[in-house]
Backbone as a ProteinNet text record, in pm:
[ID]
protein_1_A
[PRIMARY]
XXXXXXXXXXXXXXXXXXXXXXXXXXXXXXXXXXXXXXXXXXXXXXXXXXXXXXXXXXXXXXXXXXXXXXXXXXXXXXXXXXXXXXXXXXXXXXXXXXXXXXXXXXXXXXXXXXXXXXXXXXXXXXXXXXXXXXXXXXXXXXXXXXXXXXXXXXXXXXXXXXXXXXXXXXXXXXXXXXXXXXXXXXXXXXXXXXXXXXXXXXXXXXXXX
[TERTIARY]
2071.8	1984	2063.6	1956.8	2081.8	2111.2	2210	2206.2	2261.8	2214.9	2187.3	2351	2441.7	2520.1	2436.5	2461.1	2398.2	2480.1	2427.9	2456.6	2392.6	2440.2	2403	2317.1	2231	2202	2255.8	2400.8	2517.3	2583.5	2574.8	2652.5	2752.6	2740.6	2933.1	2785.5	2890.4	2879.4	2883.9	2781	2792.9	2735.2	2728.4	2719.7	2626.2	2563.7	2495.7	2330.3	2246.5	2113.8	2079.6	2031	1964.5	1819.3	1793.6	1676.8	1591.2	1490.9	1438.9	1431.3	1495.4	1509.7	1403.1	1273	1181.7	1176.9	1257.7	1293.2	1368.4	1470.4	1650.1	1685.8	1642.7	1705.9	1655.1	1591.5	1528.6	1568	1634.2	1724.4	1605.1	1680.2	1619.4	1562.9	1457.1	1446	1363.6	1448.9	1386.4	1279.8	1220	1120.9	998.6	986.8	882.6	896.8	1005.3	1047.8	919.3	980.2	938.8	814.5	726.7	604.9	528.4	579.2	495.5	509.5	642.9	676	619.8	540.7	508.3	333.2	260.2	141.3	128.6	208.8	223.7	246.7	267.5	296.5	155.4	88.6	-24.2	-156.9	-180	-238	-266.7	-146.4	-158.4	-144.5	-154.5	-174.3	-296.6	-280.6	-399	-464.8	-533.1	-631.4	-727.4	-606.8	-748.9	-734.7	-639.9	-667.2	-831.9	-851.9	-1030.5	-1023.8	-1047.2	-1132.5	-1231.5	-1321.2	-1481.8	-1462.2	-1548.1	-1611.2	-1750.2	-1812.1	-1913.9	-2019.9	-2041.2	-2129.8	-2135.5	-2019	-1975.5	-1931	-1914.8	-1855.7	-1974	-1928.1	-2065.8	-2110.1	-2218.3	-2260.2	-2307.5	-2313.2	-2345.1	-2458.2	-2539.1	-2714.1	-2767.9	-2730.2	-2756.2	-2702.5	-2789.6	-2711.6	-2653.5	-2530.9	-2459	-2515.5	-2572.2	-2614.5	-2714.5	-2801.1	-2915.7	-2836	-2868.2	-2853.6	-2787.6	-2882.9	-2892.7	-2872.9	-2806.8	-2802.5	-2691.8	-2621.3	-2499.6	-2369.9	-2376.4	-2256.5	-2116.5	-2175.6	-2115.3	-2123.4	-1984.2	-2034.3	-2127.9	-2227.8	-2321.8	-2269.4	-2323.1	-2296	-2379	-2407.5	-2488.2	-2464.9	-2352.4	-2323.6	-2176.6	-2168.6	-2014.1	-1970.1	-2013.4	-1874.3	-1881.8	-1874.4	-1842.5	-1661.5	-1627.2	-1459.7	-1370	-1440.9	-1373.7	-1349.8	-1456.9	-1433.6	-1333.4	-1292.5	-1203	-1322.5	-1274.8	-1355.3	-1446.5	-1427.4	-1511.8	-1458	-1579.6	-1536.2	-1419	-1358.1	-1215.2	-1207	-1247.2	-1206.8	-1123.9	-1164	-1027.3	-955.7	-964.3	-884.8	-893.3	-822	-789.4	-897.7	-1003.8	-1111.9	-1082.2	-1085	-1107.6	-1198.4	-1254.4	-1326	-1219.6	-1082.9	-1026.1	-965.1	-972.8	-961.8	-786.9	-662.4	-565.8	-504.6	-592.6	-564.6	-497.6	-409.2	-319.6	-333.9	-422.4	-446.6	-283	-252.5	-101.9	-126	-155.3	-167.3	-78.4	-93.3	-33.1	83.8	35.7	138.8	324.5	249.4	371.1	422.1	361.8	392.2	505.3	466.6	547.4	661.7	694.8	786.4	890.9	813.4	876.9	942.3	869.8	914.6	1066.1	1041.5	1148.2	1292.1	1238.1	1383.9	1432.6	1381.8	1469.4	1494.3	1483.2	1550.9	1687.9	1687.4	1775.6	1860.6	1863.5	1983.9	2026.7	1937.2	1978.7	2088.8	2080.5	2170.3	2288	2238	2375.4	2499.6	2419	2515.8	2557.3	2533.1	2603.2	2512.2	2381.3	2294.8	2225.5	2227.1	2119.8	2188	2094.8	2184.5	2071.3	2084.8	2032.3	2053.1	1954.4	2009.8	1915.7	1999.9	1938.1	1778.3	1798.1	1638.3	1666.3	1582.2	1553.3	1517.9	1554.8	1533.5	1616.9	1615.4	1698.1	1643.4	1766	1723.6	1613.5	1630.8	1476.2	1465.6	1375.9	1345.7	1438.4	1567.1	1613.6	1719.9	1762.3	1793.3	1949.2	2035.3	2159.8	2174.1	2113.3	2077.7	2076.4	1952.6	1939	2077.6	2143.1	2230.7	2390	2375	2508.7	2493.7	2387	2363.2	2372.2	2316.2	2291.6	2462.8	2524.3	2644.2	2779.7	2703.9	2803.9	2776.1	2642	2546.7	2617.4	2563.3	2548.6	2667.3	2654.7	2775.2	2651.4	2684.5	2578.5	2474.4	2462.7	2372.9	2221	2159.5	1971.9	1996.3	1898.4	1887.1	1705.1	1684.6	1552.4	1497.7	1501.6	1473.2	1353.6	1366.9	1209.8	1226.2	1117.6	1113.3	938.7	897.4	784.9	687.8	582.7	520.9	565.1	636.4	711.5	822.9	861	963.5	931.5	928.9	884	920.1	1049.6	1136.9	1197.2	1196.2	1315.6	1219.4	1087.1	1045	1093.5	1040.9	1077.7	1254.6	1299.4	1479.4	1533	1441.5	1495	1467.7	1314.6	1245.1	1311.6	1465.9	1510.1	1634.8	1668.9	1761.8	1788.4	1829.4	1831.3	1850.4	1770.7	1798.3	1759.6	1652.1	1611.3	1490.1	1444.4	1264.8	1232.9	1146	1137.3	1013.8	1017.9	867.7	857.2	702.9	655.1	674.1	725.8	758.9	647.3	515	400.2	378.2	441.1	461.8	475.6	615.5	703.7	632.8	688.8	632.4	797.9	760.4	889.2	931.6	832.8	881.9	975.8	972.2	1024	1134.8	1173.2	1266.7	1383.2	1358.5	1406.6	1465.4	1364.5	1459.2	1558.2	1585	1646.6	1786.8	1927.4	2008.1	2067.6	2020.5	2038.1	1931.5	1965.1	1819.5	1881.2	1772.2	1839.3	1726.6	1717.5	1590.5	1613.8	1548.9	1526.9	1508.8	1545.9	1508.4	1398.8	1338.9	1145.3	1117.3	1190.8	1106.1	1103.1	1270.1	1224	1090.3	1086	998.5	832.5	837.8	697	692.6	810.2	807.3	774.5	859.5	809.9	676	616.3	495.2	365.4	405.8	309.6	333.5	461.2	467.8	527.8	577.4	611.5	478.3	439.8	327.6	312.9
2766.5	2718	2706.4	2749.2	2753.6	2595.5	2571.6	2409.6	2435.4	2302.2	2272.4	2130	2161.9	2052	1927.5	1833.7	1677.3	1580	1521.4	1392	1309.6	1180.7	1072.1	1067.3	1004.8	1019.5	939.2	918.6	936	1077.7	1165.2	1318.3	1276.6	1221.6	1182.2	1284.3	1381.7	1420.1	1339.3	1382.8	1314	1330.3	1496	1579	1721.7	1778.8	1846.9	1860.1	1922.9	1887.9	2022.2	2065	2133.3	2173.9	2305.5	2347.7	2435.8	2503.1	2570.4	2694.9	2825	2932.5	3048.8	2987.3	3029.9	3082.4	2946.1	2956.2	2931.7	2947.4	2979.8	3043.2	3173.8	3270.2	3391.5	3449.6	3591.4	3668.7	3765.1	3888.2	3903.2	3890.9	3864.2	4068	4090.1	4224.5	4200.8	4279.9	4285	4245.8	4404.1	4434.3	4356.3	4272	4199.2	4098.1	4036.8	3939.5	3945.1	4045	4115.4	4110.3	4216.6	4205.6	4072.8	3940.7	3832.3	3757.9	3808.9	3732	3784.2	3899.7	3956.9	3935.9	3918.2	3858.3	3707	3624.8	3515.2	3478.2	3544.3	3575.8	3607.8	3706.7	3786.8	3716.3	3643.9	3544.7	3387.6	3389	3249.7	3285.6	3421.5	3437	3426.5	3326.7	3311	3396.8	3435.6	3590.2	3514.5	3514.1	3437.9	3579.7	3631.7	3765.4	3818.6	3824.1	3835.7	3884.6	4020.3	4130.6	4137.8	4110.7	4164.4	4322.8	4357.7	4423.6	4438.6	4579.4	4607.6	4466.8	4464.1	4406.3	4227.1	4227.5	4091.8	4057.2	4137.9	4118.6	4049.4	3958.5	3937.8	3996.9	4044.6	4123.2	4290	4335.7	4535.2	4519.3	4452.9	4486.8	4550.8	4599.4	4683.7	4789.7	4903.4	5009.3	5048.1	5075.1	5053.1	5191.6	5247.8	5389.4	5451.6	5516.9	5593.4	5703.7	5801.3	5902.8	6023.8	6020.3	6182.5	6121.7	6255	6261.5	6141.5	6161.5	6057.2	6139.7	6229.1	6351.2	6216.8	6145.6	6070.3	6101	6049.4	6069.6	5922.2	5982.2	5906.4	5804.7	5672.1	5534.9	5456.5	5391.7	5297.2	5167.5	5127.3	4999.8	5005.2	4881.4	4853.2	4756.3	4752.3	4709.2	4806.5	4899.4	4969.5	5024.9	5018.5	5022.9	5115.7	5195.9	5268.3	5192.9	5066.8	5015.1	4889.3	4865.9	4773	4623.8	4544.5	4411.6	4487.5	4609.2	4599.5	4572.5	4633.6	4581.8	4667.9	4590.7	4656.1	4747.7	4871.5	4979.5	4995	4935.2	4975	4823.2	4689.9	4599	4528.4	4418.5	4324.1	4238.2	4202.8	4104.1	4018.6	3894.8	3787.7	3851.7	3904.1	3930.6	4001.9	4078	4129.7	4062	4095.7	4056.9	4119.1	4019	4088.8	4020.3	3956.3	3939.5	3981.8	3937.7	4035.3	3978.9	3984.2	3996.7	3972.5	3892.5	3890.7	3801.6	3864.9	3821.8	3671.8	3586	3438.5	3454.1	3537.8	3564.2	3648.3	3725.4	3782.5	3649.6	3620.1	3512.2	3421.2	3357.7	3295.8	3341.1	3495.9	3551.1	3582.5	3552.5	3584.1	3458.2	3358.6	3191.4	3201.4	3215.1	3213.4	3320.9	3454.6	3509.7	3448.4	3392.6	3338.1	3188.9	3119	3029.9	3053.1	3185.1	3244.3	3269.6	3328.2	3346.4	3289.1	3168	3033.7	2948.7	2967.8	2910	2994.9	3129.9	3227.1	3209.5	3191	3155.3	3018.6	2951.7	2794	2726.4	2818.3	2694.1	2614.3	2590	2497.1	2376.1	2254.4	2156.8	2063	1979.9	1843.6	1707.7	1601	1483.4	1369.7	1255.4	1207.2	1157.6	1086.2	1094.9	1073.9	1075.2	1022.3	886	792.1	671.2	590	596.9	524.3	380.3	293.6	141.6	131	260.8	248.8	340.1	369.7	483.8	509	555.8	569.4	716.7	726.5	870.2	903.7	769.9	746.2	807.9	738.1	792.1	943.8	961.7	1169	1203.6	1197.4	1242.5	1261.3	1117.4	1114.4	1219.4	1216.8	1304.8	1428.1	1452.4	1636.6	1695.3	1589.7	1624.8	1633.3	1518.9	1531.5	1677	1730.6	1863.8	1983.9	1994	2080.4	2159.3	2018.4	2012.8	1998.9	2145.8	2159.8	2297.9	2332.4	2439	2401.3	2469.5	2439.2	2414.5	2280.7	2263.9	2218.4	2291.8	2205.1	2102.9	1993.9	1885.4	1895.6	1947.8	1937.7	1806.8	1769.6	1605.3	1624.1	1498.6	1449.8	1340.8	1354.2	1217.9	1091.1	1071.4	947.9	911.6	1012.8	986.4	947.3	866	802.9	815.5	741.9	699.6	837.3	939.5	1051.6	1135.9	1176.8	1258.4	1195.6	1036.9	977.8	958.4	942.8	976.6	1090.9	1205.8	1336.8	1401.7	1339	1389.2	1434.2	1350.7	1351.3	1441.6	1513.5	1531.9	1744.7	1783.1	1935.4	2029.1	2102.1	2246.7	2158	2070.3	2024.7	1975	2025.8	1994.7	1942.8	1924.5	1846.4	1867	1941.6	2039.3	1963.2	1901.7	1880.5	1993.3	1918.3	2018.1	2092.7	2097.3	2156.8	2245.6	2229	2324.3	2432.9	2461.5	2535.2	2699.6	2770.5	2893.7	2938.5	3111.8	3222.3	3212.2	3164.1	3153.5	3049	2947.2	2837.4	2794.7	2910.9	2880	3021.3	3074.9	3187.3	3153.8	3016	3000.8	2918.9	2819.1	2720.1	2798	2782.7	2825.7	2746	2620.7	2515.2	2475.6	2448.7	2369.4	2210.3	2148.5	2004.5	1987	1928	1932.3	1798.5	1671.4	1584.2	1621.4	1469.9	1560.8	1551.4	1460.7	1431.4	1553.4	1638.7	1763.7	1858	1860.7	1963.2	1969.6	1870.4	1854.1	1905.1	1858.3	1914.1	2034.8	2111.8	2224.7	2292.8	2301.9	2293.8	2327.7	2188.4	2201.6	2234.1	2294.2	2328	2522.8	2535.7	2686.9	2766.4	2709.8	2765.5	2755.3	2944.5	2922.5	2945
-6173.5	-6066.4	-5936.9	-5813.4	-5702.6	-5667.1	-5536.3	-5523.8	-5389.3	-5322.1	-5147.3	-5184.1	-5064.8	-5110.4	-5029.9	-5090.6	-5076.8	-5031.1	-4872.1	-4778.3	-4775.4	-4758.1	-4691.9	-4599.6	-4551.3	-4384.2	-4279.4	-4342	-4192	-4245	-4313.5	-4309.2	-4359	-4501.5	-4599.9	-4710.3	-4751.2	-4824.4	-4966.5	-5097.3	-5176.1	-5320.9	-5299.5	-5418.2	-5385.8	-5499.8	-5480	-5537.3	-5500.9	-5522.9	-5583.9	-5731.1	-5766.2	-5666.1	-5652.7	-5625.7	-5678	-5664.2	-5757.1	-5689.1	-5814.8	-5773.7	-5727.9	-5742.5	-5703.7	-5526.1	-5488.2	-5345.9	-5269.7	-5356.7	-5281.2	-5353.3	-5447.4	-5499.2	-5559.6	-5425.8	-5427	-5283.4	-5372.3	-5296.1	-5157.4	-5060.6	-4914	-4886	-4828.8	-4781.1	-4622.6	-4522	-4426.1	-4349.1	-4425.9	-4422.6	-4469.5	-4540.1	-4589.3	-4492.5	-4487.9	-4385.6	-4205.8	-4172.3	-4035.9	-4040.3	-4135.1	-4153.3	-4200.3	-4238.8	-4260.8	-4091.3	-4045.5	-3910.8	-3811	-3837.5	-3698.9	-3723.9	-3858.8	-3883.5	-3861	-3835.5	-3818.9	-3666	-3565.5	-3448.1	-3406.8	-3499.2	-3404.7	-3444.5	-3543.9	-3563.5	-3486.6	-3417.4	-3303.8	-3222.2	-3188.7	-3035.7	-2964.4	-2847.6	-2765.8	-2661.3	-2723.6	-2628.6	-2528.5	-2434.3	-2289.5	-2185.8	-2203.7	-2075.9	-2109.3	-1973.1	-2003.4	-1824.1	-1820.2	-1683	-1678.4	-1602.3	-1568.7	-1560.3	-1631	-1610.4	-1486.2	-1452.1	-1360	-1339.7	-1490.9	-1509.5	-1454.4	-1483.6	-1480.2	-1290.2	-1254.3	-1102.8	-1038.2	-869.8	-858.5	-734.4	-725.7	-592.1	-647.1	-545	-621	-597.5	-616.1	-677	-562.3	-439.1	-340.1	-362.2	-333.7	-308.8	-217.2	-191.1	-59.9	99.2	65.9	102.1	72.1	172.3	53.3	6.5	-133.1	-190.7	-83	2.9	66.8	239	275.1	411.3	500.7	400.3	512.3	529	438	417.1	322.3	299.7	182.7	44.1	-35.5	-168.3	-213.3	-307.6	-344.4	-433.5	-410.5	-486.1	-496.9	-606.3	-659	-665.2	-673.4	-624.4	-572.1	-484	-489.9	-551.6	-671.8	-794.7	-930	-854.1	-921.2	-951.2	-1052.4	-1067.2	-943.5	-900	-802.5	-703.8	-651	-515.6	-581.5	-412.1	-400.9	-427.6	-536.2	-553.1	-695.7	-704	-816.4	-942.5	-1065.7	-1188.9	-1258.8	-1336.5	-1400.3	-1489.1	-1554.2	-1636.7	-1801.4	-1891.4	-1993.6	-1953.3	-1882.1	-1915.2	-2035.2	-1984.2	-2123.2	-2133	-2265.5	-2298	-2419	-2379	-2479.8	-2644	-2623.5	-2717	-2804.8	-2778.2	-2885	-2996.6	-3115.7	-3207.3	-3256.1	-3261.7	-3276.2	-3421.9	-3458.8	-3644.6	-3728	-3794.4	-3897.7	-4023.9	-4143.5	-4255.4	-4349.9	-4405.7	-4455.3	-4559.7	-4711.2	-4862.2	-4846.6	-4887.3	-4965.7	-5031.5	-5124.6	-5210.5	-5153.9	-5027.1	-4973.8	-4834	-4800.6	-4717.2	-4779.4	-4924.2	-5009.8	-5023.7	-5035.2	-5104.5	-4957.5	-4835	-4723	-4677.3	-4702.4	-4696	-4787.1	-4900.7	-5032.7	-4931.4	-4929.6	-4867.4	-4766.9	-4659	-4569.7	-4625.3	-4695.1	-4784.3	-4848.3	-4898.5	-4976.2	-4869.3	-4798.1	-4661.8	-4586.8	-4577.3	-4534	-4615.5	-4733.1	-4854	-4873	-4871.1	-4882.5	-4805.2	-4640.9	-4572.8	-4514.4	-4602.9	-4580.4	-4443.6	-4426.4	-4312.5	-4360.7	-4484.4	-4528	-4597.8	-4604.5	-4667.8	-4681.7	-4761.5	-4823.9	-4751.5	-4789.6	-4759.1	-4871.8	-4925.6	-5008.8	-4928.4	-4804.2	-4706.5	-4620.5	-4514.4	-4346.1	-4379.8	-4405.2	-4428.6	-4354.3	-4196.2	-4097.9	-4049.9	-4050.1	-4026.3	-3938	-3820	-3730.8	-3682.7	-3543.6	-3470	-3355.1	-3417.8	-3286.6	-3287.8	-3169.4	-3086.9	-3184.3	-3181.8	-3228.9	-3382.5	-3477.8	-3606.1	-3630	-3577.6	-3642.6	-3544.3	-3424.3	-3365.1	-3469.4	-3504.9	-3636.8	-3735.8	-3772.8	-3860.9	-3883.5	-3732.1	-3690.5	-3672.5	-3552.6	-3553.3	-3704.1	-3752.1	-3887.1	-3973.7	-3960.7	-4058	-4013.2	-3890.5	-3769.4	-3649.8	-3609.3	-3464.8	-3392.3	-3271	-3140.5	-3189.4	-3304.8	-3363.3	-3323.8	-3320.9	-3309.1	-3540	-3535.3	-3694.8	-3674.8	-3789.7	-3819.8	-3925.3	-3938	-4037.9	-4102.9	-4196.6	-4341.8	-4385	-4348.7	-4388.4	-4494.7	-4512.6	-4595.6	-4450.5	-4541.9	-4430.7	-4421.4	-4522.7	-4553.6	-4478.3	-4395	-4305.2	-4159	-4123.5	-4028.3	-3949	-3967.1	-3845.4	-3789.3	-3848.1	-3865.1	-3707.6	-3701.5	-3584.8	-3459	-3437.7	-3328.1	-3304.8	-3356.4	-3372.8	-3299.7	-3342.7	-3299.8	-3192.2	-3157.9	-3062	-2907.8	-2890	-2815	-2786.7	-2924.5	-2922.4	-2914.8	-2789.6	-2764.5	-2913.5	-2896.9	-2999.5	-3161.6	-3150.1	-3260.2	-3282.2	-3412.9	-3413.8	-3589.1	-3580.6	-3733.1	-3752.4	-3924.4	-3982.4	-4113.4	-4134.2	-4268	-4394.4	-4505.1	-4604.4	-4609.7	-4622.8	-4666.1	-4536.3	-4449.4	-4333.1	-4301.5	-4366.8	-4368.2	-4344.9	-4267.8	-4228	-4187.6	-4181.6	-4167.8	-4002	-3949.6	-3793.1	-3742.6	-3807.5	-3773.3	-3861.5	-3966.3	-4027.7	-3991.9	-3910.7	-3888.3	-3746.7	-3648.8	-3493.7	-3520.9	-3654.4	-3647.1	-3721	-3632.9	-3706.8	-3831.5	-3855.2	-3952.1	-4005.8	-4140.3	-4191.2	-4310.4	-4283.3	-4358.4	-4408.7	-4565	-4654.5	-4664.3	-4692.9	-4772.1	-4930.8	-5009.3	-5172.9	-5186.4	-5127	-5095.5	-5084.4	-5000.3	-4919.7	-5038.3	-5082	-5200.9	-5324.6	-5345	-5385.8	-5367.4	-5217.4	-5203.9	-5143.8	-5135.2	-5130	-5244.5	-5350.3	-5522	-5543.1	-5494.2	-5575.9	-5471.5	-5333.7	-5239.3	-5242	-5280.2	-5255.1	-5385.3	-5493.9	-5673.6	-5703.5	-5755.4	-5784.8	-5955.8
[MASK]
+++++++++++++++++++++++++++++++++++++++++++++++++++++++++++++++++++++++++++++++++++++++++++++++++++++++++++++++++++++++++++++++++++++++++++++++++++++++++++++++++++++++++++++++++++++++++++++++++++++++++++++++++

């Protein structure tokens, strides 16, 4: 079984924490990687670019000219895309749909590899909990620096950790994700990761299927 080494939450090391190989020990591939990260990207993207069209412009409903006899070319309105103020051609509409369809099951398995490379290379680590005397800046700082140093880390905590968001909230190149959270994007910006054993847990039993 693989294992996360295990701290204190002042960062004294103080053993190691079994995890389950379901998801710290499957041979990492790219490619699966990329493709859950780039459906996960195109899925929260917010489609507000939105062009009028002809239709949508306001004004035109005159015809600017009669048909015949001006030695002009003939026009029907001016919003029409050719004129200046008219409607836009081929732009960008809210209405597009840029969705990316991405199975559960591969999502999981994309979660699991970057787990695995996180562990391979010594960014990942344990802590018995976020269970700090209170809410403060000082605490997660000891911690991060004892884990970390000055690395970007991200803290998988439980709801049970209270004190641990407001602690951190303050502190540069650091963010803190509910175990049941956990997604390939956010485990892929953080060059560190710190689990609670709480977290393992409900990692376990939210994503071992």
């Amino acid at each position: 079984m693989a294992e996360l080494k295990l701290y204190s939450n002042q960062g004294v090391e103080i053993g190691t924490l079994p995890v389950p190989n379901e998801l710290f020990n499957i041979k990492p591939k790219a490619a699966v990687i990329h493709e859950v990260m780039v459906g996960q990207s195109a899925n929260s993207r917010d489609n507000i670019a939105h062009s009028k069209d002809r239709s949508e412009v306001r004004g035109g409903g005159k015809k600017p000219w009669k048909q015949k006899g001006t030695g002009r070319a003939r026009h029907g309105s001016s919003r029409s895309p050719i004129w200046v103020g008219g409607g836009v051609t081929h732009g960008p509409r809210n209405t597009t749909n840029f969705s990316v369809k991405v199975n559960k099951k591969l999502k999981r398995t994309a979660l699991a590899m970057v787990l695995t490379d996180k562990l391979n290379h010594g960014t990942a680590s344990a802590v018995e909990n976020f269970d700090f005397p209170e809410a403060k800046t000082k605490f997660a700082s000891v911690l991060k620096q004892a884990l970390v140093g000055t690395g970007s880390v991200l803290f998988v905590a439980t709801t049970e950790d209270k004190t641990l968001k407001q602690s951190a909230k303050n502190l540069v190149r650091t963010a803190v994700i509910n175990a049941h959270s956990l997604n390939v994007t956010d485990l892929l910006k953080a060059s560190h990761l710190v689990f609670s054993k709480r977290a393992i847990e409900v990692m376990a039993e939210t994503f071992v299927l």
